[in-house]
N, C-alpha and C positions, 0 to 999 in steps of 0.2 A: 264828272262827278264821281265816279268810281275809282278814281283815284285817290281820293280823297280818304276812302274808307281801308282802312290796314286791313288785310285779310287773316292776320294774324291772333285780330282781338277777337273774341266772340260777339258778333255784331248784336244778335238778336236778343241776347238778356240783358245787356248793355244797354241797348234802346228800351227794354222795358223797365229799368232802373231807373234811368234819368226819367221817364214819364211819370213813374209814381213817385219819384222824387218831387218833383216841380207840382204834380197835382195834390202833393199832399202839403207842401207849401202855399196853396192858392187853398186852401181848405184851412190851413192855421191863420191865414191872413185875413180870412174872413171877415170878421167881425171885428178886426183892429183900425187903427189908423187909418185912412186915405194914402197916405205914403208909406207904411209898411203894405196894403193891398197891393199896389203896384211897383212895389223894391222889392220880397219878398221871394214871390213864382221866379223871375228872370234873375235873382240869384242863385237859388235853389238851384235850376237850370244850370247855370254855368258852372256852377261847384260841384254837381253830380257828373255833368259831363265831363267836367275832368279828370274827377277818380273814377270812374267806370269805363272811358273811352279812352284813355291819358293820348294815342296817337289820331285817332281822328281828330280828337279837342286841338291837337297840334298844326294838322292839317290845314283843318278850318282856319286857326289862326291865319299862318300864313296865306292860303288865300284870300279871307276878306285884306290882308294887310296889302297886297299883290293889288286887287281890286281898289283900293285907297290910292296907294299910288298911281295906279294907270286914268283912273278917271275922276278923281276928286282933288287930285295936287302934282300936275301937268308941268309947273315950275320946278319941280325937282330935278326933275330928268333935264333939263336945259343948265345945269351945273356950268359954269364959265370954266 
């Protein structure tokens, strides 16, 4: 998992960015919609993580996408 993290970004205000990002999106969502309450925080989330983190956000990318392939679509890799 530490590879994951670029040591280059400053990690620690970065993570507190995207947290009061996302919990101030779960605070605007409040009292809206049922489907804005929960579309709302987990976009915040990803939108903050991208402009505050842009290389981790990329990181991640690529390994959930790594993890997709190895265990959720097994047929790929069997290419004729």
């Amino acid at each position: 998992m530490k590879s994951l993290i670029v040591p280059d970004e400053p990690f620690t205000p970065g993570v507190l960015y995207v947290g009061v990002a996302t919990l101030a999106g779960s605070i605007h969502a409040r009292n809206r919609i049922l489907f804005t309450c929960f579309l709302l925080p987990p976009t915040r989330f990803l939108l903050s993580l991208d402009h505050y983190l842009p290389s981790t956000s990329h990181n991640l990318s690529e390994y959930f996408t790594s993890l997709e392939d190895a265990c959720f679509l097994p047929w790929r890799r069997s290419t004729p």
